[in-house]
PQR file with spaces between the fields and no chain letter, atoms N, CA, C, O and H, PARSE charges and radii, in Angstrom:
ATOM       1  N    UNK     1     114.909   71.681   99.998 -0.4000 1.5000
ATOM       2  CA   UNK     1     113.617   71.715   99.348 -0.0000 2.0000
ATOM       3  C    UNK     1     112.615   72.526  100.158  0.5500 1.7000
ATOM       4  O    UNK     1     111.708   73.183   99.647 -0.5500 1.4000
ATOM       5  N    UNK     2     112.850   72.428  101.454 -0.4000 1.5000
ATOM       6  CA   UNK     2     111.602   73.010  102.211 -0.0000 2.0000
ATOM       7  C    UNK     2     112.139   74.559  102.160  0.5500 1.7000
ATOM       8  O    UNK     2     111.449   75.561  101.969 -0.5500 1.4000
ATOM       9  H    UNK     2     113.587   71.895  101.869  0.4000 1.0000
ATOM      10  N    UNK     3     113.467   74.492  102.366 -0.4000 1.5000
ATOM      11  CA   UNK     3     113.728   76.108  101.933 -0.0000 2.0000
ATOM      12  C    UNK     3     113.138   76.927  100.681  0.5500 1.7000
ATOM      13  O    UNK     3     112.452   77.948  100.621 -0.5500 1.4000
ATOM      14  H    UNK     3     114.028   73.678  102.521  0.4000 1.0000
ATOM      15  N    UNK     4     113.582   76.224   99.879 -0.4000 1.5000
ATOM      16  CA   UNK     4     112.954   76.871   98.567 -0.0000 2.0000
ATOM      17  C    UNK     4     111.487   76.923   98.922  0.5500 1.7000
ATOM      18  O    UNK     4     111.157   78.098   99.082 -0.5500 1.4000
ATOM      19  H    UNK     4     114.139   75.395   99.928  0.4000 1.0000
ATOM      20  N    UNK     5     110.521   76.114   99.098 -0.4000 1.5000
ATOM      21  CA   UNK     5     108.955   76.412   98.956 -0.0000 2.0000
ATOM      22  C    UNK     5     108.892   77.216  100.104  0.5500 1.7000
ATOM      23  O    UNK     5     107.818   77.816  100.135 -0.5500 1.4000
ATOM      24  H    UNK     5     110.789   75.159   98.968  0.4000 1.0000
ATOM      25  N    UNK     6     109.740   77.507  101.218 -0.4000 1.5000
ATOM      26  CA   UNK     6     109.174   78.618  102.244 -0.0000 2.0000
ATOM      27  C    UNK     6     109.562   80.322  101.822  0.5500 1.7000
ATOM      28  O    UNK     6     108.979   81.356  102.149 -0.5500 1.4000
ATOM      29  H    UNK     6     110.613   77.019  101.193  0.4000 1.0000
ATOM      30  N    UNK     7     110.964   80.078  100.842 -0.4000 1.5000
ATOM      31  CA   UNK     7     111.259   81.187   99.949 -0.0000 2.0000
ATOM      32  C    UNK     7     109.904   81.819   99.082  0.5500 1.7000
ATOM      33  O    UNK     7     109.324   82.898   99.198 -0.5500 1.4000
ATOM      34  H    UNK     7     111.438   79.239  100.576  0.4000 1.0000
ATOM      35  N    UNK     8     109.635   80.470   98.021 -0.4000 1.5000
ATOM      36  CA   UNK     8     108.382   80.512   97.012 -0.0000 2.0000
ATOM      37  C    UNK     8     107.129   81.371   97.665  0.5500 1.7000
ATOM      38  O    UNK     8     106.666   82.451   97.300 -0.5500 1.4000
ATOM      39  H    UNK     8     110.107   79.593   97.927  0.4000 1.0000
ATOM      40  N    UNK     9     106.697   80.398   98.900 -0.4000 1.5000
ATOM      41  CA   UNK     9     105.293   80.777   99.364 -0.0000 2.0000
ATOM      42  C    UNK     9     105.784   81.953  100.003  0.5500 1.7000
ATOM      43  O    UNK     9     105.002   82.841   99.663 -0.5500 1.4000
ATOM      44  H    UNK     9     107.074   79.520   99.196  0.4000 1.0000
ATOM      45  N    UNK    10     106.622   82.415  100.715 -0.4000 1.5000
ATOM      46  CA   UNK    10     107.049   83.875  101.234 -0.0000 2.0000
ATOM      47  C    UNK    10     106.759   85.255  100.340  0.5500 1.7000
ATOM      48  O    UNK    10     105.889   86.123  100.402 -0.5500 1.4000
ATOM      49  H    UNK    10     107.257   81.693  100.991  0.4000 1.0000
ATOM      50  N    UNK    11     107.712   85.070   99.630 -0.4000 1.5000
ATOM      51  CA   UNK    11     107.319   85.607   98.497 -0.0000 2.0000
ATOM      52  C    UNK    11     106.527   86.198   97.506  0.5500 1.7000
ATOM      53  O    UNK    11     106.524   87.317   96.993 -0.5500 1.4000
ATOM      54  H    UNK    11     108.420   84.365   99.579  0.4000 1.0000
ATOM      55  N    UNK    12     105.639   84.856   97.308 -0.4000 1.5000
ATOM      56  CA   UNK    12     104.146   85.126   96.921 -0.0000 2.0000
ATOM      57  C    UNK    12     103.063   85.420   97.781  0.5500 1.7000
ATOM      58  O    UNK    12     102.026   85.857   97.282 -0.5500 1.4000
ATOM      59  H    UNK    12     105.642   83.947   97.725  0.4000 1.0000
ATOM      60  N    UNK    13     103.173   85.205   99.265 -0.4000 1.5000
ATOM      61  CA   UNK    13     102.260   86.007  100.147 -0.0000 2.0000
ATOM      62  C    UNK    13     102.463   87.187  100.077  0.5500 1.7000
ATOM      63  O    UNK    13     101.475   87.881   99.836 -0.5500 1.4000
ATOM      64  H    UNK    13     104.016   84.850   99.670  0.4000 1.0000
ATOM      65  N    UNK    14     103.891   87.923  100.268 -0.4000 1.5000
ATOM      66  CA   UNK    14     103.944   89.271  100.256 -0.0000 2.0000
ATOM      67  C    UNK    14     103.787   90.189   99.481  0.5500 1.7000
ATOM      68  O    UNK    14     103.516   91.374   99.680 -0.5500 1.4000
ATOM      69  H    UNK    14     104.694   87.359  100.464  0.4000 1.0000
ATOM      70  N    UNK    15     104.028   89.414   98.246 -0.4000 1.5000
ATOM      71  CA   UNK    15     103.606   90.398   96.944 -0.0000 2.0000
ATOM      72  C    UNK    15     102.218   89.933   96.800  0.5500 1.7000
ATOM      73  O    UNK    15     101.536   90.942   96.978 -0.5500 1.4000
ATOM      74  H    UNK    15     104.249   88.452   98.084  0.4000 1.0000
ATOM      75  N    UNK    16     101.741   89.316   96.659 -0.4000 1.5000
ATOM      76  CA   UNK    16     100.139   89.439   96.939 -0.0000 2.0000
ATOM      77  C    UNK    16      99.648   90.600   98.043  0.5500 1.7000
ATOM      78  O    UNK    16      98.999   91.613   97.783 -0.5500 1.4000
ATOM      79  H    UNK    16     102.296   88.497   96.515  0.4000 1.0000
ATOM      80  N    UNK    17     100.072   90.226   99.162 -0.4000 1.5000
ATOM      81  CA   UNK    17      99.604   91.675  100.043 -0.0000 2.0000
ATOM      82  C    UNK    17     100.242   93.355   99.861  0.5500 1.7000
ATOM      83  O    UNK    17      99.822   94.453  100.226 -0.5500 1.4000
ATOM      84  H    UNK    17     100.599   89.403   99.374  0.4000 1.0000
ATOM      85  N    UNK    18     101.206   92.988   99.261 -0.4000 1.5000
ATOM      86  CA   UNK    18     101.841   94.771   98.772 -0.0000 2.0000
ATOM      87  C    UNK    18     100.848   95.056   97.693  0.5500 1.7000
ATOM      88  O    UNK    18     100.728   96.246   97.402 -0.5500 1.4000
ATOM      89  H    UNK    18     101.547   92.096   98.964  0.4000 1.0000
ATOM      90  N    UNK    19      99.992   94.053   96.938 -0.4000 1.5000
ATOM      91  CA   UNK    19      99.147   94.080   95.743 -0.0000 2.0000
ATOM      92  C    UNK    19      97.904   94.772   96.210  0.5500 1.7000
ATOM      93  O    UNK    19      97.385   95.771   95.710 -0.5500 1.4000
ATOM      94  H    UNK    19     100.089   93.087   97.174  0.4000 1.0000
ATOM      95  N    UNK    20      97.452   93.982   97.399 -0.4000 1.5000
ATOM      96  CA   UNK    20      96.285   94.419   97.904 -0.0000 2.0000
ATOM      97  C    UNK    20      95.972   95.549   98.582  0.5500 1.7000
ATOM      98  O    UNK    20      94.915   96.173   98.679 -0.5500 1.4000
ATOM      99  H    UNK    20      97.873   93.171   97.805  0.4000 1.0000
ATOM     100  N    UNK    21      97.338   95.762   99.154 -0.4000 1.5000
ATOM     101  CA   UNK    21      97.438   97.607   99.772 -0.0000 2.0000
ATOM     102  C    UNK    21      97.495   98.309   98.442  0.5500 1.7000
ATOM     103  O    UNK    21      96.438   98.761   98.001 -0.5500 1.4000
ATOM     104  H    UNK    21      98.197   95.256   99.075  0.4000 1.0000
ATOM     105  N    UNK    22      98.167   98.397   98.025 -0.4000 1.5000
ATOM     106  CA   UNK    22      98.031   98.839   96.265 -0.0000 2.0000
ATOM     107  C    UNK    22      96.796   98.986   96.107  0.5500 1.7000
ATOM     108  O    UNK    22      96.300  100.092   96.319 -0.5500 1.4000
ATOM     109  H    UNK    22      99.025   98.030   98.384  0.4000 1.0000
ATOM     110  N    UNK    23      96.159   98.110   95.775 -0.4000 1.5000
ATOM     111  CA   UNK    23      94.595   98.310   95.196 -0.0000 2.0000
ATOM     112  C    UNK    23      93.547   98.576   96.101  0.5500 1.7000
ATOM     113  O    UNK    23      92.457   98.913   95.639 -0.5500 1.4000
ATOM     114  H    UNK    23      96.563   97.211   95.603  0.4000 1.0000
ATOM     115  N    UNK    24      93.739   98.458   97.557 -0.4000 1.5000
ATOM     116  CA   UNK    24      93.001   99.521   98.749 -0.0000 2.0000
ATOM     117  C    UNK    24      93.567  101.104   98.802  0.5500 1.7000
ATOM     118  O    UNK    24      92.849  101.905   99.401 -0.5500 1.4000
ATOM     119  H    UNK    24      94.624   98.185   97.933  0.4000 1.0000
ATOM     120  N    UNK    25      94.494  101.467   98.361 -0.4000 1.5000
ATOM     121  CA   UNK    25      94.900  102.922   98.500 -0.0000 2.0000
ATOM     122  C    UNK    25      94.717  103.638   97.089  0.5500 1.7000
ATOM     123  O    UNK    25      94.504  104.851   97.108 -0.5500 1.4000
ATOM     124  H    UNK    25      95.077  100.817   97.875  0.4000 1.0000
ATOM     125  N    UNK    26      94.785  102.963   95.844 -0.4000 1.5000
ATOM     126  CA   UNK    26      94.339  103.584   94.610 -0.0000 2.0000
ATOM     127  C    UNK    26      92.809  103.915   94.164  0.5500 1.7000
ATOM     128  O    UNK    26      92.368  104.371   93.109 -0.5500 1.4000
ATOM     129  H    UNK    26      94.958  101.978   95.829  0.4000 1.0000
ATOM     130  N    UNK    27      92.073  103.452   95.545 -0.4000 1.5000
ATOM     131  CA   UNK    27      91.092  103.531   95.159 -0.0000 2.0000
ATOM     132  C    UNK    27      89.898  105.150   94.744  0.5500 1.7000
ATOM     133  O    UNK    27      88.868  104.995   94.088 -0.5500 1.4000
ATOM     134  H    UNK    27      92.431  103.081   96.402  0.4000 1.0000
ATOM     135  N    UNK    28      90.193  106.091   95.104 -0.4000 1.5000
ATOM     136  CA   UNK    28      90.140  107.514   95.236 -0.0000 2.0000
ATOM     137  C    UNK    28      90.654  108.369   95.017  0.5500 1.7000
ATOM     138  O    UNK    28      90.576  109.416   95.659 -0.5500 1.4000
ATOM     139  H    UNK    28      91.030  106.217   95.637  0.4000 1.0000
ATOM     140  N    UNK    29      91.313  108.178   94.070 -0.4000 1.5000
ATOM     141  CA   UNK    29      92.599  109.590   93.037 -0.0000 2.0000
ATOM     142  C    UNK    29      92.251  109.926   92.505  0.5500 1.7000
ATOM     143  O    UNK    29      91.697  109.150   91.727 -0.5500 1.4000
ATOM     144  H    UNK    29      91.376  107.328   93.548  0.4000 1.0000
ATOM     145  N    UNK    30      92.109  111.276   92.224 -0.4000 1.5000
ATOM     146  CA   UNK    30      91.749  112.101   91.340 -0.0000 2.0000
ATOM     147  C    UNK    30      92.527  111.877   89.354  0.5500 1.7000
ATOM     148  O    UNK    30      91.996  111.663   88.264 -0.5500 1.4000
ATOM     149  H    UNK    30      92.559  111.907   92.856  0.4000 1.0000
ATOM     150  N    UNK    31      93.889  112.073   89.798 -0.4000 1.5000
ATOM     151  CA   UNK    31      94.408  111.492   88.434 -0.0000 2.0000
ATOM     152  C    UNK    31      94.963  110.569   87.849  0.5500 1.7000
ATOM     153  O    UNK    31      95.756  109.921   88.533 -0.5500 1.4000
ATOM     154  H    UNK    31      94.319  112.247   90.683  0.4000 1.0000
ATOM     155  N    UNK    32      94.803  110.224   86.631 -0.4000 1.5000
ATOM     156  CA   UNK    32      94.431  108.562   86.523 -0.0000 2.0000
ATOM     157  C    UNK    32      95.210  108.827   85.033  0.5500 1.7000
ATOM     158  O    UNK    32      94.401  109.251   84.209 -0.5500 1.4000
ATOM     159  H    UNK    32      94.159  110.750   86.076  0.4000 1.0000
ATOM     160  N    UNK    33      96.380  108.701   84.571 -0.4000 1.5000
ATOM     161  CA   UNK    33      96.861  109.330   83.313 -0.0000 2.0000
ATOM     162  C    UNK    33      96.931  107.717   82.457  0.5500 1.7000
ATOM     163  O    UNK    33      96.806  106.602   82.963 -0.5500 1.4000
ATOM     164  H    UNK    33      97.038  108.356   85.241  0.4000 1.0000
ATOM     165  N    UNK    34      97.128  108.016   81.275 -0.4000 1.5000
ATOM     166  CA   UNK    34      97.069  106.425   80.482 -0.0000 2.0000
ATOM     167  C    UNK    34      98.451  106.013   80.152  0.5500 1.7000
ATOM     168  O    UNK    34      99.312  106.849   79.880 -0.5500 1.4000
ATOM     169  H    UNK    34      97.229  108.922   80.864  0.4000 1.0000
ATOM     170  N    UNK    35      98.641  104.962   80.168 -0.4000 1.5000
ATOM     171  CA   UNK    35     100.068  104.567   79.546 -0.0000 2.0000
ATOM     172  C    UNK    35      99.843  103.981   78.129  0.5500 1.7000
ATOM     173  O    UNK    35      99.254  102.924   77.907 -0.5500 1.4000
ATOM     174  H    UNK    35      97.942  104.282   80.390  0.4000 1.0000
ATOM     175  N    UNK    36     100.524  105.010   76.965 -0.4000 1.5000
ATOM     176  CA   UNK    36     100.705  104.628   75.590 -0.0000 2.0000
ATOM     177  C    UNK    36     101.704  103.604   75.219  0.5500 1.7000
ATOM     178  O    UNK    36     102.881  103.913   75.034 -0.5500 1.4000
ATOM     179  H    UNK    36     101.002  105.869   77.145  0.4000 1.0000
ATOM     180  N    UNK    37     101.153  102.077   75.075 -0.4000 1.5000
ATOM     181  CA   UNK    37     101.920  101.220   74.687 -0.0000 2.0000
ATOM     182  C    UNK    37     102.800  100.913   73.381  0.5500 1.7000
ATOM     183  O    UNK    37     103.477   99.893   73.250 -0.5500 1.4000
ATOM     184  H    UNK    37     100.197  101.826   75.226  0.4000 1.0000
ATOM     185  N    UNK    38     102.691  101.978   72.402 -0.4000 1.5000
ATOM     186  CA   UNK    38     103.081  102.286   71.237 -0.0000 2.0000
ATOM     187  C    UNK    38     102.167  101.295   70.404  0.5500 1.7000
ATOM     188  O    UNK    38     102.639  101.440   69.276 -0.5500 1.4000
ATOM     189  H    UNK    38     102.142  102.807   72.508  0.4000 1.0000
ATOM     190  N    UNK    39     100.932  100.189   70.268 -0.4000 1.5000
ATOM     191  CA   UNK    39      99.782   99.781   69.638 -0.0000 2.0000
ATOM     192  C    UNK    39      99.014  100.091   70.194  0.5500 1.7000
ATOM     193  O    UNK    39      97.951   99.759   69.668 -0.5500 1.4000
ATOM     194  H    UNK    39     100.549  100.072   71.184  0.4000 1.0000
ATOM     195  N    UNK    40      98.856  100.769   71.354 -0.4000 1.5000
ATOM     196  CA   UNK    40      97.483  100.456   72.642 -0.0000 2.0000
ATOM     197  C    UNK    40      97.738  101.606   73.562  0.5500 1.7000
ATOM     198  O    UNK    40      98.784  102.252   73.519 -0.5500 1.4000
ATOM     199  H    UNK    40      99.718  101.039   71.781  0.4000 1.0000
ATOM     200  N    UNK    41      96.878  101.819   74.294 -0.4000 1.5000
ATOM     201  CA   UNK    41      96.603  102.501   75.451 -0.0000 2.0000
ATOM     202  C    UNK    41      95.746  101.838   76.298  0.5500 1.7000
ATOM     203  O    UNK    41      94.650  101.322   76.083 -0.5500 1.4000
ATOM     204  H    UNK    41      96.028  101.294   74.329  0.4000 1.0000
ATOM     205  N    UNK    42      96.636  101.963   77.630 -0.4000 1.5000
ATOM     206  CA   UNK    42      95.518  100.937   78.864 -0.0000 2.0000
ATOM     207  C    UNK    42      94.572  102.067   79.247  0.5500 1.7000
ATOM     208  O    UNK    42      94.666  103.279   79.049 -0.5500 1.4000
ATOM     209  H    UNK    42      97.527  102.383   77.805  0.4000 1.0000
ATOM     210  N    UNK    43      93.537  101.265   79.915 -0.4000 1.5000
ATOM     211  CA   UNK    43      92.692  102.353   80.835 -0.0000 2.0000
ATOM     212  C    UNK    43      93.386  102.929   81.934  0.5500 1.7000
ATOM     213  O    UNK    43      94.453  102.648   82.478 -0.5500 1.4000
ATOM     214  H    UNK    43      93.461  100.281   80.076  0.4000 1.0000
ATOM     215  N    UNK    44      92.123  104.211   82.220 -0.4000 1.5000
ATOM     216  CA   UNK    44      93.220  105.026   82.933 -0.0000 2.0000
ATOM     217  C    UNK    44      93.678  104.817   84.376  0.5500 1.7000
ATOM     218  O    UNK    44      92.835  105.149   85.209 -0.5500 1.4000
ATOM     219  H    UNK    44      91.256  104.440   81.778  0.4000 1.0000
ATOM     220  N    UNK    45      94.685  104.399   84.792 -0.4000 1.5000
ATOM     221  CA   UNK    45      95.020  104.397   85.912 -0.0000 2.0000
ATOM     222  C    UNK    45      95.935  104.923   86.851  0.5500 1.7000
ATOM     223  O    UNK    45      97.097  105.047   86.464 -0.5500 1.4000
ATOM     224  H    UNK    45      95.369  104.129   84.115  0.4000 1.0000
ATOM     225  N    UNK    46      95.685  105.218   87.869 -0.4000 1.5000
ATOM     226  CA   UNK    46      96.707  105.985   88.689 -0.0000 2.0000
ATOM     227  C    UNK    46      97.891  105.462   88.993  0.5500 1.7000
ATOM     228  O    UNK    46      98.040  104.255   89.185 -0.5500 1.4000
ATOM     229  H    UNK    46      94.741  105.117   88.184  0.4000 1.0000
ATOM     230  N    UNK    47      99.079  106.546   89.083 -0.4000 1.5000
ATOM     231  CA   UNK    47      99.996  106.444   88.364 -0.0000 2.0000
ATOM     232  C    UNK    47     100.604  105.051   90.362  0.5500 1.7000
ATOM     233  O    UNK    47     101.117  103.953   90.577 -0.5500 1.4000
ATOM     234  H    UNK    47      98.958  107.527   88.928  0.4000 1.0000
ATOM     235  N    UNK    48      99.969  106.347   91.242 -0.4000 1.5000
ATOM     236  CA   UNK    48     100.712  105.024   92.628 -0.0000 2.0000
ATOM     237  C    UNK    48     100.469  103.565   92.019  0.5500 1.7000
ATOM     238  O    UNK    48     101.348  102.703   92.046 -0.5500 1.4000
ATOM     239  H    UNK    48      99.552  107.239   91.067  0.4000 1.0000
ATOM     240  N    UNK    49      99.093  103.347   91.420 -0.4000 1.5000
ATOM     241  CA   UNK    49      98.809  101.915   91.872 -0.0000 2.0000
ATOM     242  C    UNK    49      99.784  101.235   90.002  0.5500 1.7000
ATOM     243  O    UNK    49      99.906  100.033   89.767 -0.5500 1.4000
ATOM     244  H    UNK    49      98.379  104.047   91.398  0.4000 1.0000
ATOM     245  N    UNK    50     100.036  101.781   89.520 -0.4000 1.5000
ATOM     246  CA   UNK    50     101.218  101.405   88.360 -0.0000 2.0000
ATOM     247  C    UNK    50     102.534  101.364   89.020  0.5500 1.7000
ATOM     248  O    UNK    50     103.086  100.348   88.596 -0.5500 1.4000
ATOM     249  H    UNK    50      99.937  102.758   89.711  0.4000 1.0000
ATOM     250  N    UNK    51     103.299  101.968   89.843 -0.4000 1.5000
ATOM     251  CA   UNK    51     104.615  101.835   90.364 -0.0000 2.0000
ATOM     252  C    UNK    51     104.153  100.794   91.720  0.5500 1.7000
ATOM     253  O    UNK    51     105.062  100.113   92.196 -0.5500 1.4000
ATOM     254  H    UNK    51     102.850  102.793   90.188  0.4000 1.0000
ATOM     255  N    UNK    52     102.990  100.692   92.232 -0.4000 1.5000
ATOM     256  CA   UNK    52     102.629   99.425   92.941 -0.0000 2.0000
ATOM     257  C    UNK    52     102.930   98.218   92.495  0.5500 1.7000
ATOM     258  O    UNK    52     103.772   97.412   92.889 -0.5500 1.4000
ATOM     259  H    UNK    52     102.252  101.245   91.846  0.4000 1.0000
ATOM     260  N    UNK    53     101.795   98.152   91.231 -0.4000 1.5000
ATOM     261  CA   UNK    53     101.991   96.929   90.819 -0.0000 2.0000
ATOM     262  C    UNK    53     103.344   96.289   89.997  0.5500 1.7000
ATOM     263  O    UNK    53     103.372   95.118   89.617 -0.5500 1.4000
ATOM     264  H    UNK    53     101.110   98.807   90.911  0.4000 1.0000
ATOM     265  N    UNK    54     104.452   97.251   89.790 -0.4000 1.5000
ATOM     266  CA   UNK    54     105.549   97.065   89.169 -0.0000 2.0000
ATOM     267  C    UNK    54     106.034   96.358   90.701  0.5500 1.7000
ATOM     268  O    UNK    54     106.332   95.164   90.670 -0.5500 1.4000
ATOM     269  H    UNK    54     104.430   98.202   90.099  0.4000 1.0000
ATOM     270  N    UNK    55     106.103   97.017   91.892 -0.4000 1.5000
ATOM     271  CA   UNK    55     107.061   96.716   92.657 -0.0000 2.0000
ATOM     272  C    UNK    55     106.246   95.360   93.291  0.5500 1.7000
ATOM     273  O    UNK    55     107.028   94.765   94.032 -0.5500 1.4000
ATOM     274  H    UNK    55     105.861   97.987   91.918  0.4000 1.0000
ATOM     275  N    UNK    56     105.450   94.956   93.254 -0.4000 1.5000
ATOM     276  CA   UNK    56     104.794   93.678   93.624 -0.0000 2.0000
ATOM     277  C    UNK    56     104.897   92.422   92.764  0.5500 1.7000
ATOM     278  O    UNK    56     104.867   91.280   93.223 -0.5500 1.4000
ATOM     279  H    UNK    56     104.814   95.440   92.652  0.4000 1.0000
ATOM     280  N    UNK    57     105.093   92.923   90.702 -0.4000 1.5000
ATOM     281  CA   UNK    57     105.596   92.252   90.790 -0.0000 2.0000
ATOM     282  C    UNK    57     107.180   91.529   90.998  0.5500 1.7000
ATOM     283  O    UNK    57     107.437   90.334   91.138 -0.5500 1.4000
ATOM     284  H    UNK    57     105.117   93.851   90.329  0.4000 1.0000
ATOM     285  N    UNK    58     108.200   92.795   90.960 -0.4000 1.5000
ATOM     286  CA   UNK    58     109.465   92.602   91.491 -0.0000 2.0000
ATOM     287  C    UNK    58     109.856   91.918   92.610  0.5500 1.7000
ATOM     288  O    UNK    58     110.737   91.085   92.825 -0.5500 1.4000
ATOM     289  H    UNK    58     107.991   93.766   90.846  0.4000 1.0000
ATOM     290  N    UNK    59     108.816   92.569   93.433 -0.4000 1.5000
ATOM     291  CA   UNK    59     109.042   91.216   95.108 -0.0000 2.0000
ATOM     292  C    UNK    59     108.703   89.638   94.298  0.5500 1.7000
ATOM     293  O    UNK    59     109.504   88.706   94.223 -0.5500 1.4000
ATOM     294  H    UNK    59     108.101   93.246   93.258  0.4000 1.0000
ATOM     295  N    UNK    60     107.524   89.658   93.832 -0.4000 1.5000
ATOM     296  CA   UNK    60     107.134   87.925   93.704 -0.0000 2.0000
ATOM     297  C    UNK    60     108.512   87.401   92.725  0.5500 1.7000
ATOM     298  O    UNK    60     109.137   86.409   93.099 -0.5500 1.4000
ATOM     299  H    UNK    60     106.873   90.415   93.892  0.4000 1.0000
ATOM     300  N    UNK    61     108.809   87.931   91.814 -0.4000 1.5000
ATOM     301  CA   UNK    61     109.752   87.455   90.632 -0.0000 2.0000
ATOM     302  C    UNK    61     111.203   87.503   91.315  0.5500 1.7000
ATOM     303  O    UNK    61     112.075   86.731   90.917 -0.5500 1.4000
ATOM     304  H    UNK    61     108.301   88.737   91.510  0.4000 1.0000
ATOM     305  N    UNK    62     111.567   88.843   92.828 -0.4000 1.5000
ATOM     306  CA   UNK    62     113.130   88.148   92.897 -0.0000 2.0000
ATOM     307  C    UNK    62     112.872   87.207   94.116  0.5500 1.7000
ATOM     308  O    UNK    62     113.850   86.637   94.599 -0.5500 1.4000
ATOM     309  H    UNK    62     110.859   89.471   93.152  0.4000 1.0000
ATOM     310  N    UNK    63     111.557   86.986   94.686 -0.4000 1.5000
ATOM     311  CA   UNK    63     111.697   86.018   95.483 -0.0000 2.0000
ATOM     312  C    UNK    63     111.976   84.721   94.872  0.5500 1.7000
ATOM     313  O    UNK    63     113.016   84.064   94.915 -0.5500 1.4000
ATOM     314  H    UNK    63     110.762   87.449   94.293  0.4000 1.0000
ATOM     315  N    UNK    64     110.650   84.420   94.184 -0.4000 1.5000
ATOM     316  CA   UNK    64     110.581   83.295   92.622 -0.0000 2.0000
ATOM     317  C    UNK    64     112.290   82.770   92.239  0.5500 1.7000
ATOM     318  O    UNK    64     112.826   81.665   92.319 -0.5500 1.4000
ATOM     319  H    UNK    64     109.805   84.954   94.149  0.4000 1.0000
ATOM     320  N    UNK    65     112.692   83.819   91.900 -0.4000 1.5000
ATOM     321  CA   UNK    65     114.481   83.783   91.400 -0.0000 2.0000
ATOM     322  C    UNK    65     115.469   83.015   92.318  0.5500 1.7000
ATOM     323  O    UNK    65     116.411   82.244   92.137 -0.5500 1.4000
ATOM     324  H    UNK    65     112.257   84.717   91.835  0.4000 1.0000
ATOM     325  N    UNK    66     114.773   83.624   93.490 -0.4000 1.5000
ATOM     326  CA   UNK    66     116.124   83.130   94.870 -0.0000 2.0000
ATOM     327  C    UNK    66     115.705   81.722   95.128  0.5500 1.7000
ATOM     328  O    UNK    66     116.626   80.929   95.324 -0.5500 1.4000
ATOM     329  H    UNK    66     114.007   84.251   93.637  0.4000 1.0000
ATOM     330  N    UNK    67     114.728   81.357   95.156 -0.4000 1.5000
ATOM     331  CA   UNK    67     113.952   79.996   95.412 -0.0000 2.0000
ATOM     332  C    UNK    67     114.680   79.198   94.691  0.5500 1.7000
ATOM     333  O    UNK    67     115.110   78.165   95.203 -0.5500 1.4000
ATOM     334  H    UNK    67     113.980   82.002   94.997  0.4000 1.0000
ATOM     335  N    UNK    68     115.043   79.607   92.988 -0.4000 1.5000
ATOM     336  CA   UNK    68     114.924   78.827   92.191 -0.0000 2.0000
ATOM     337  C    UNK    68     116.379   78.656   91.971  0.5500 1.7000
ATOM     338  O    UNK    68     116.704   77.628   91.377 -0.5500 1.4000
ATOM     339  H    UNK    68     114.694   80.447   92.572  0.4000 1.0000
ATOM     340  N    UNK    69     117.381   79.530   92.367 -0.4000 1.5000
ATOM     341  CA   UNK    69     118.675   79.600   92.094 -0.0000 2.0000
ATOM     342  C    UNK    69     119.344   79.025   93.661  0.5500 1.7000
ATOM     343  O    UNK    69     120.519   78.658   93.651 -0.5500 1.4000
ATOM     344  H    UNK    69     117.117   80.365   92.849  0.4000 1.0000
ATOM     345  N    UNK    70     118.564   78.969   94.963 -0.4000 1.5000
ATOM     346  CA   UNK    70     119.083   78.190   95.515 -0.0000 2.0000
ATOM     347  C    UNK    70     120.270   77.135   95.704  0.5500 1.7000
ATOM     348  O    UNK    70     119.601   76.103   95.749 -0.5500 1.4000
ATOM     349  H    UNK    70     117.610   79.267   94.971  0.4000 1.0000
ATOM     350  N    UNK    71     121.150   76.866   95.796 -0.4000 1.5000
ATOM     351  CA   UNK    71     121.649   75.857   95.651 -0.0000 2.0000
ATOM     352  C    UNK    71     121.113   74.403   96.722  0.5500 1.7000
ATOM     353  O    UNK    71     120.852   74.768   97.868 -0.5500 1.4000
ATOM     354  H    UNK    71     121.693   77.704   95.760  0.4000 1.0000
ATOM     355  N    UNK    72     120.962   73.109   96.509 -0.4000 1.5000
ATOM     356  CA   UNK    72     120.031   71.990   96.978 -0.0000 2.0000
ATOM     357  C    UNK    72     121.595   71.450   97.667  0.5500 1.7000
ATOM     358  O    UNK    72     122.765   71.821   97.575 -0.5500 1.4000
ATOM     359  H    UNK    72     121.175   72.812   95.578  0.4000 1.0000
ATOM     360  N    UNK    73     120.786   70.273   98.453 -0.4000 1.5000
ATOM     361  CA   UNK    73     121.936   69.737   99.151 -0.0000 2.0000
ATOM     362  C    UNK    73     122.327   68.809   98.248  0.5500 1.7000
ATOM     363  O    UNK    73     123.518   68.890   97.950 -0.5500 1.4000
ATOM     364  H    UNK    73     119.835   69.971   98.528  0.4000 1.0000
ATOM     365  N    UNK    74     121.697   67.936   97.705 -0.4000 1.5000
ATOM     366  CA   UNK    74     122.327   67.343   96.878 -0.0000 2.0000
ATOM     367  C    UNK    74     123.364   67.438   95.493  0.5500 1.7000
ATOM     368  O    UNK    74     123.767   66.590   94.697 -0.5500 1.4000
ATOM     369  H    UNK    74     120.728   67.870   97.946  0.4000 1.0000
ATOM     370  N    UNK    75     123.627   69.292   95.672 -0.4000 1.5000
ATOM     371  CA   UNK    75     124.550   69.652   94.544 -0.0000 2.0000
ATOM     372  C    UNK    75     125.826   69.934   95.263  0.5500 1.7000
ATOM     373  O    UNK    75     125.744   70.396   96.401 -0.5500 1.4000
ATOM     374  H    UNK    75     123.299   69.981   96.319  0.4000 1.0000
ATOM     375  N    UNK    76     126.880   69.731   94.785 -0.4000 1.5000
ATOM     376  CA   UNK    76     128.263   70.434   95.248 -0.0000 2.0000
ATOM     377  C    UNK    76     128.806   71.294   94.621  0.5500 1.7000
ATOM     378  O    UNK    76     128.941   71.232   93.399 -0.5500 1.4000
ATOM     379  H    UNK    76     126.947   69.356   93.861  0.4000 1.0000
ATOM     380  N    UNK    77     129.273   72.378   95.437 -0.4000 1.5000
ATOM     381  CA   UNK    77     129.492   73.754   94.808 -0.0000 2.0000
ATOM     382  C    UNK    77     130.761   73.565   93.810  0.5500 1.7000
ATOM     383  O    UNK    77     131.177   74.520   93.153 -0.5500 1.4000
ATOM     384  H    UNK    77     129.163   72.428   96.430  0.4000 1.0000
C-alpha cells in the first residue's frame, strides 16, 4: 500500500513539475499555431508547450497505471 501511494504521489509531483517547466518556457514564442478539433479550434498555442503538456500528461497517467496495477501483498500471483 505504501508503495503504491509513493508510486501515485511520485508521479503526480513530477508531472506537475514537467507541467510547470512547460508553462515557464512557453511563455515567449513567437508561433502559436491552432489545433482544429474537427467541431472547434483551441486558442492559439505553441506547439512546445502542446507536446509538453501531452508528455506530462503521459508521466502522471503511466505512473497512475503502475500504482494501480501493482500487485498487493495480500494477492497471490
Amino acid at each position: 500500500m505504501l508503495l503504491r501511494l509513493r508510486l501515485l504521489i511520485g508521479s503526480l509531483a513530477g508531472g506537475l513539475l514537467l507541467l510547470l517547466a512547460v508553462c515557464l518556457g512557453a511563455q515567449n514564442l513567437e508561433q502559436r499555431p491552432r489545433l482544429n478539433l474537427g467541431f472547434a479550434q483551441t486558442a492559439p498555442l505553441p506547439g512546445g508547450f502542446l507536446v509538453g503538456v501531452a508528455l506530462a500528461v503521459g508521466v502522471i497517467s503511466g505512473g497512475s497505471s503502475a500504482a494501480l496495477l501493482l500487485p498487493g501483498r495480500d494477492r497471490r500471483p
